[in-house]
Each structure stands twice: as C-alpha cells, then as structure tokens.
C-alpha positions as CSV (number, residue, x, y, z in Angstrom):
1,X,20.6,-16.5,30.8
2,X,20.3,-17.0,34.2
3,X,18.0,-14.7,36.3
4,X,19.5,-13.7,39.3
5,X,17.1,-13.3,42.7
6,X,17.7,-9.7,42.7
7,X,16.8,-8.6,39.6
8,X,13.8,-10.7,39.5
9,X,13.0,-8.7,42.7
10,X,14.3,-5.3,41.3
11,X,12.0,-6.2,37.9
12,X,8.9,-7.2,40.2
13,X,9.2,-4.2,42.7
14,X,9.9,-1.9,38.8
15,X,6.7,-3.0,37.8
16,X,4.4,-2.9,40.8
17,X,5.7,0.8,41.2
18,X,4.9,1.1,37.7
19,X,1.2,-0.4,38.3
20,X,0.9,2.0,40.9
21,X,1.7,5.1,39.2
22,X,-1.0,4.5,36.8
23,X,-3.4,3.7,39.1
24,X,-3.1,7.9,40.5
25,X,-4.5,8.7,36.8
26,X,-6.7,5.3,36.2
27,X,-9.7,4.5,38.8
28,X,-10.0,1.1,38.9
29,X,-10.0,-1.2,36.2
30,X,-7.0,-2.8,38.0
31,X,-7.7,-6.1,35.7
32,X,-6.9,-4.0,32.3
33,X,-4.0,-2.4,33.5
34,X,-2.2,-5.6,34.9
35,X,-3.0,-7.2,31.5
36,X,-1.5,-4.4,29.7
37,X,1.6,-4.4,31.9
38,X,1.9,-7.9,30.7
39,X,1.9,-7.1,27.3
40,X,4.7,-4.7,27.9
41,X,6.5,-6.7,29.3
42,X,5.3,-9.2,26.7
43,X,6.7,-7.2,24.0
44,X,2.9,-7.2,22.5
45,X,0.2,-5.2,21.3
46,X,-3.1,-5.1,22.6
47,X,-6.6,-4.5,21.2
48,X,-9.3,-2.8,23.8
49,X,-12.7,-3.1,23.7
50,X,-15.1,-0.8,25.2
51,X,-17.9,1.5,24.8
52,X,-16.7,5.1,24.9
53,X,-16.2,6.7,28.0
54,X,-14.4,4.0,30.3
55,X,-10.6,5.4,30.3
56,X,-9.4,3.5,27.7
57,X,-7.5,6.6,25.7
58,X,-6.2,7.9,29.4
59,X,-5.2,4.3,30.4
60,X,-2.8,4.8,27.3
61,X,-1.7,8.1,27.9
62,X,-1.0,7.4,31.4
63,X,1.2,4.0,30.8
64,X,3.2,6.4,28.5
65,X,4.0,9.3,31.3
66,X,4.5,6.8,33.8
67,X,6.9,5.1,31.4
68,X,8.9,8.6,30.0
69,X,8.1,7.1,26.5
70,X,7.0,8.9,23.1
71,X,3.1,8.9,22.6
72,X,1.4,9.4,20.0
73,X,-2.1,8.9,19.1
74,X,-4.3,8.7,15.5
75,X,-8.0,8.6,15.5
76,X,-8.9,6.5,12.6
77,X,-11.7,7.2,10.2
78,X,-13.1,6.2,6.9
79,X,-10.6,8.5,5.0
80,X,-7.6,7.8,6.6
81,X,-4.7,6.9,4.3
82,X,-2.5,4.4,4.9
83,X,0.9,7.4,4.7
84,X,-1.4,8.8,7.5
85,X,0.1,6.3,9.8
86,X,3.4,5.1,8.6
87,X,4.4,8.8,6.5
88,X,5.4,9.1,3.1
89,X,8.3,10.5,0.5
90,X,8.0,14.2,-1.2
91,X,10.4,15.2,-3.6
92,X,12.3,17.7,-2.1
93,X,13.9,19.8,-5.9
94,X,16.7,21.4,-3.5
95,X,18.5,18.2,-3.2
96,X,19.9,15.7,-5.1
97,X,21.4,15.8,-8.3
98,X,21.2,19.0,-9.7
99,X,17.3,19.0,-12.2
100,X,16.0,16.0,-10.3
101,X,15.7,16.7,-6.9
102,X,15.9,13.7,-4.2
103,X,13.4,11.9,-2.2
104,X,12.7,13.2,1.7
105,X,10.7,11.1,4.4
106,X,8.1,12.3,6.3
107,X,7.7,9.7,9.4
108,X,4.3,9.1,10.4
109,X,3.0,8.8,14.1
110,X,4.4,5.1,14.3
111,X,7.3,6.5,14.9
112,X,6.9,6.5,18.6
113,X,7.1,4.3,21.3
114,X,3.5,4.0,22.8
115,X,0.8,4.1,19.3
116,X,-2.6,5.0,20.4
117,X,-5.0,3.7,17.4
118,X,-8.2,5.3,18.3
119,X,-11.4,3.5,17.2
120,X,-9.1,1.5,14.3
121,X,-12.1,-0.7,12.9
122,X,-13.4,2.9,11.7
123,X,-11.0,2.7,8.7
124,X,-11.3,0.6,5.8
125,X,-9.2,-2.8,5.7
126,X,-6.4,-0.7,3.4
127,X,-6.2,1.6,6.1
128,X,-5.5,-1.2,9.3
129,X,-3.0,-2.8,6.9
130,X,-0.7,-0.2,7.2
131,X,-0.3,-1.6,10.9
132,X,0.8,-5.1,9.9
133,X,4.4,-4.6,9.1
134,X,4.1,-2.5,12.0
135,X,3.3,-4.7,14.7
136,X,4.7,-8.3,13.3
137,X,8.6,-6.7,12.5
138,X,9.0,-2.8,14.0
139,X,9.6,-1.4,10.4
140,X,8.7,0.6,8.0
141,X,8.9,0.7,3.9
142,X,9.2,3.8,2.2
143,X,9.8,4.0,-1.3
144,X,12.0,1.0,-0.7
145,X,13.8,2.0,2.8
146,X,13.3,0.3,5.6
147,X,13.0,1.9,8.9
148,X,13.2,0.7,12.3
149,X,10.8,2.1,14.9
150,X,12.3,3.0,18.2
151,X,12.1,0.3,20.7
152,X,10.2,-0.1,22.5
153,X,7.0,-0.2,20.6
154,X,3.7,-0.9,21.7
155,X,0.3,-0.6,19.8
156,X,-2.8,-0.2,22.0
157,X,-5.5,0.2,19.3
158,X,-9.6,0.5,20.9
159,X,-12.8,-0.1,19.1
160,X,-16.6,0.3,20.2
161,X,-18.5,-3.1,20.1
162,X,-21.8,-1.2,20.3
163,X,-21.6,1.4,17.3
164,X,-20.9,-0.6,14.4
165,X,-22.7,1.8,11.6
166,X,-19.7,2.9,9.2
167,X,-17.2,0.1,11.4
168,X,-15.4,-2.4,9.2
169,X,-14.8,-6.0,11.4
170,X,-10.7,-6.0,11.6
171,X,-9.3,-8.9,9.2
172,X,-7.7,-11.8,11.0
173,X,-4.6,-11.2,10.2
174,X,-4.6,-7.7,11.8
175,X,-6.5,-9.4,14.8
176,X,-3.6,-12.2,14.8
177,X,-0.8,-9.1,15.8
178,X,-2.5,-8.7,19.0
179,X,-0.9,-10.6,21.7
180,X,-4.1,-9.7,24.5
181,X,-7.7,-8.3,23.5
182,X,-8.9,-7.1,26.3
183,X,-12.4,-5.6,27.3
184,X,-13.4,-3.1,29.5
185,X,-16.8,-2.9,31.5
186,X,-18.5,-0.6,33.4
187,X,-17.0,0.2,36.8
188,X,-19.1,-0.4,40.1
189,X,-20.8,2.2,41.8
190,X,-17.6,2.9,44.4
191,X,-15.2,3.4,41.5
192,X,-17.9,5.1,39.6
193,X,-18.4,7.5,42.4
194,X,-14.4,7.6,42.6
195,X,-14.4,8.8,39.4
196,X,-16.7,11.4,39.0
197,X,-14.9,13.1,42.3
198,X,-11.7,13.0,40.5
199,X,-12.5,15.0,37.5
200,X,-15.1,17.5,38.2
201,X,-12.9,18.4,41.6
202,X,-11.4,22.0,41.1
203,X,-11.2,21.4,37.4
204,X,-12.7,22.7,34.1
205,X,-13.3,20.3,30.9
206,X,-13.2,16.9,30.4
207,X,-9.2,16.5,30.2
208,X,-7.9,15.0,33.5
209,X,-4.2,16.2,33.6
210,X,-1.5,13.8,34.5
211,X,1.2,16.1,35.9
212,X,0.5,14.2,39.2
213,X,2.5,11.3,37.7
214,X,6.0,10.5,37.3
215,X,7.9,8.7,35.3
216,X,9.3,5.5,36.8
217,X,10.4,3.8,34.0
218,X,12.6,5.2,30.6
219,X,13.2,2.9,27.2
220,X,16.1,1.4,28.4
221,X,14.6,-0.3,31.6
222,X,11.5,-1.4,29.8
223,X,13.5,-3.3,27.2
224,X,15.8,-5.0,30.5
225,X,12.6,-5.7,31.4
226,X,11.2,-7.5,28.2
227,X,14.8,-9.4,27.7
228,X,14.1,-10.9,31.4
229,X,10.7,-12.2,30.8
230,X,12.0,-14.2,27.5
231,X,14.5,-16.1,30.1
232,X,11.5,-16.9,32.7
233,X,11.9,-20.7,32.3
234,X,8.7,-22.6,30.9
235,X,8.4,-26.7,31.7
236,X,7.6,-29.0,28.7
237,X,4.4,-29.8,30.7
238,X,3.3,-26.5,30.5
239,X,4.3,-25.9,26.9
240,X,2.7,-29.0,26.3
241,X,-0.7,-27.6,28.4
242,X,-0.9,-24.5,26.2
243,X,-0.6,-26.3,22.6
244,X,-3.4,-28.7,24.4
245,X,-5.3,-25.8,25.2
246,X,-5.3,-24.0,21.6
247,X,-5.8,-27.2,19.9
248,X,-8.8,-27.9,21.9
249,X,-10.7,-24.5,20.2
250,X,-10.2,-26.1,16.7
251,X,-12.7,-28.7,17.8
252,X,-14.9,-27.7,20.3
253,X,-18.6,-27.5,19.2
254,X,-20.4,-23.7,18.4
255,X,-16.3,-22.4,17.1
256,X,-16.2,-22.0,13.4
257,X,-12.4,-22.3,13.9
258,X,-9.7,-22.2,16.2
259,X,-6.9,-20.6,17.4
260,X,-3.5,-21.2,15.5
261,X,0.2,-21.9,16.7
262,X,0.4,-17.8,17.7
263,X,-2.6,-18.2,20.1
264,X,-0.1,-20.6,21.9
265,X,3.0,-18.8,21.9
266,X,0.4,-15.6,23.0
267,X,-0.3,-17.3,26.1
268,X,3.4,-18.1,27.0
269,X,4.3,-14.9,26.4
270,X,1.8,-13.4,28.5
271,X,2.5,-16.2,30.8
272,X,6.4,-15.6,31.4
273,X,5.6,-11.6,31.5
274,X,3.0,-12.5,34.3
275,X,5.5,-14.8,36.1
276,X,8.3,-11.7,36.2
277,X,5.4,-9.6,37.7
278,X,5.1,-12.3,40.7
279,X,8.6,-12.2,41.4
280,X,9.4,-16.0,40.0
281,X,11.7,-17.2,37.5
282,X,9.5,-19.9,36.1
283,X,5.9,-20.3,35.0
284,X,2.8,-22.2,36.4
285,X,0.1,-24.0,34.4
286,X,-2.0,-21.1,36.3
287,X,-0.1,-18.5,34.7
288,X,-1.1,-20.4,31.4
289,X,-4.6,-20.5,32.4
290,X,-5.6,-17.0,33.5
291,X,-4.5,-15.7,29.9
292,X,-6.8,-17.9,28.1
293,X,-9.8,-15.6,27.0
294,X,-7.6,-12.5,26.3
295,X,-5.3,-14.3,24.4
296,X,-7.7,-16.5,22.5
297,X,-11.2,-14.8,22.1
298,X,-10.4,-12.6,19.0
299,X,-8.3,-15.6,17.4
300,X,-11.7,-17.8,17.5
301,X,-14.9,-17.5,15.8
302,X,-18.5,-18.2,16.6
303,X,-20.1,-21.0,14.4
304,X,-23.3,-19.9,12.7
305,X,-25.6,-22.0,14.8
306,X,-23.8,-20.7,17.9
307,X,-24.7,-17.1,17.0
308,X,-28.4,-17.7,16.3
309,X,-28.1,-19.6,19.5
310,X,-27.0,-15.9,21.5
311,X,-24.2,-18.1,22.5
312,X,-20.4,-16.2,23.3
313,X,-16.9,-16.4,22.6
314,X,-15.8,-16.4,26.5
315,X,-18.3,-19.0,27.4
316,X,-17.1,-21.4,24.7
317,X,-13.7,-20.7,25.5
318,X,-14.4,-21.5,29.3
319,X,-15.7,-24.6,28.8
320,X,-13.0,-25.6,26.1
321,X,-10.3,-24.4,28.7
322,X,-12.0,-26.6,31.7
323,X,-11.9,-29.5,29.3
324,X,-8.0,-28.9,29.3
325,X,-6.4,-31.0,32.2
326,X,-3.7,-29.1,33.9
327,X,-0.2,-30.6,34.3
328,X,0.8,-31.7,37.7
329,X,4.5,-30.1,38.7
C-alpha cells in the first residue's frame, strides 16, 4: 500500500487535533499523552504507572470523548472474578428446548472500545488473566463461543508503584501484552499551579467535567488510521538496529534477563505510529530510539546484585541503548 502525501498529512493534522483536544482536559504531561497516541495508533495497550492523583484515570477518559469511542472502566480488587471482566452465561429456563432452558451471555466491560483497568496489580494473578486473550487476539470465550470485541480496542490499565501492601507484581506474560509502560511524575510548579486553577474554578467536587471537549475522531477513522501506520515503510538497517537493540538487554550486566522478539516488534510499532504523527512515510533510527525505555523497561528485569546495588531499570537500559550504534541512512 502506498501512502499518498495527503493522507499522511490528513492523518498527521487528525492526530495533532486529536493531541490537542486532550490537552483542554489534561494539564501537561504532554510526554504521556503523545506516547499514548502512539499506542493508538499502534494498535497497543499500555500500562501506566503513577502514584495516585496525577490524571491518569482522566487522561483515559478524555482520549475516549475526544475519540467518540465506548469507555468503560473496572477498578480491580482482591475479589474480583475473572466473569467480572469478560462476563459470563446464565441459564435463561424461558428459552431453549422446552425443560432445559438455553444459555444467555452477559458481556462484561471488555466489551468496549477504550478498557480502563484501574489499579490491575490489585487482583490476584487469576483475575489479570482474564485480560490475556483480551489484549493478544480481541476475543472472548464463553462457554465455548467466541466473541469479537469491537474494534478498536485499547487497554490502558494503571498501577501505584508506591503502595504495594495487598498488590500482586503482574506476571510476565500479562506485562508482555503491553506495547508501552509508561510513567507519570509529578508536574512542575507552573502546571501544578495550572492545575489547581482548573478544578477548584467555579466547580464543586473533585470530578472535572469534559463537556468542553469534542469528539474529533469516531471508530472508523481510528482504524484508517492504524491500517496507515502498518504501511509506514521501515529500512532493514533499522529493523536490523531494533533486534540489535533488544538483544543487547539479554546481556548487559545488572539485567536478570532481557527483552524477547515482542520488545522488538514493540519498538517498530511504536516507531511507524510515531513516524505517521510526524507527517512521514518512513521511519528513522531516532524513531527507534526514543521508544526504547517504554517499550523495554517492564520486558527486563533487575539482577539481584543490581537491586541491592539501588541500581534502575531506565539507567541500565540507557547505557545498553548508547551501546547500540545507530544505522547511518
């Protein structure tokens, strides 16, 4: 498929509208919300770290009403059941062959386009699993039927690296579904300031409303947009530089072990996504690059030694990725 010069601009111009929209809800934090757009576009899911109070469930609930998309949100906790999430059969005895009855499905909240899961290292390993069918293949099993979600279909799913008391760590495999883990900081006095003018100003609570923003985006355009970024043309010499790049964590002293073959197709997926945002139709070793550490840090882990060290994920990962010589194009 060959991207024509006006679309790419029509996509770019699409999304920088689309970054701007949230921005009227969102103060700040400009670096999380492109890196989300990128997993949009990406087709991915993203996991969000932060300690509470730093936007991260009105970040998602303003993507979704700038977007027109379905939104739905489940706060996870110790007895959360994995039906909670996906839904479950009943027998319903007024249909069906006459003395049996017949099996109805009750959808569960993934049904949706934009899947909130609040604080999802609160639930028990059981519980997250439910996601992994989820977010690797868009269906659901139910008593043996499977059901497609509605595309598109994006999990953002937060957890709090400070309170871990009743937390259970998220397996690998669940962390592996997550194209970008992203974390979120405190903002700087300015934005702070920003902030705290925007929602104590004329209004009562704690719930800032987002009827100021409108919907610039529907399903249909979101998925043009996700078919254009898997046509963003990627040189072997920057294929080559990402497998380079992942390969490099399976070795590098204080990691435990590396990232595998999906940390590599993460960062080109991010990569081509973040190329359509920059209004080109192919990728740069930069591109590559800049998605290193939120496509890599929760597909790592710290060596022993490293931890007892105080030593981090991102400043491993740094000095693994300067390592990495960049292709010349």
């Amino acid at each position: 498929m060959q991207i024509k010069p006006t679309d790419l601009s029509r996509a770019a111009e699409l999304l920088q509208t689309l970054r701007t929209e949230v921005g009227k809800a969102v103060v700040g934090q400009q670096l999380a919300v492109d890196q989300i757009l990128v997993a949009l576009v990406a087709s991915g899911h993203v996991l969000i770290e932060g300690v509470p109070g730093l936007g991260k469930t009105l970040l998602a609930r303003a993507l979704a009403k700038a977007m027109a998309l379905h939104y739905a949100r489940v706060q996870f906790t110790p007895d959360l059941m994995p039906s909670d999430i996906t839904g479950h059969a009943v027998l319903d005895a007024r249909s069906g062959e006459a003395g049996l009855g017949a099996l109805r499905v009750h959808r569960g909240p993934v049904f949706t386009n934009l899947l909130l899961a609040d604080e999802i290292n609160r639930a028990p390993a059981k519980t997250q699993s439910a996601l992994l069918e989820v977010m690797q293949e868009y269906q659901v099993t139910l008593e043996g039927q499977t059901l497609a979600l509605p595309r598109p279909f994006m999990v953002l799913a937060t957890q709090n690296p400070i309170d871990t008391e009743g937390t259970y760590p998220l397996p690998e495999a669940q962390l592996d579904r997550f194209l970008l883990k992203i974390d979120i900081g405190y903002p700087p006095h300015d934005e702070e300031t920003a902030i705290l003018k925007r929602t104590t100003d004329q209004l009562t609570g704690d719930q800032f409303p987002l009827d100021a923003l409108t919907p610039v985006l529907d399903e249909r355009a979101v998925l043009t947009l996700q078919r254009m970024a898997a046509f963003i043309r990627v040189d072997d010499k920057v294929l080559d530089y990402a497998v380079r790049i992942v390969r490099s964590t399976r070795s590098w002293p204080g990691l435990a072990s590396g990232a595998g073959p999906r940390g590599a197709i993460a960062l080109v997926r991010a990569a081509r996504a973040t190329a359509l945002m920059g209004n080109r139709d192919f990728v740069t070793p930069d591109d590559i690059k800049q998605f290193a550490l939120p496509a890599l840090r929760h597909r790592v882990m710290l060596a022993p030694d490293a931890q007892l060290e105080g030593r981090e994920i991102g400043e491993l990962l740094a000095a693994a990725l300067d390592s990495v010589e960049a292709p010349r194009l």
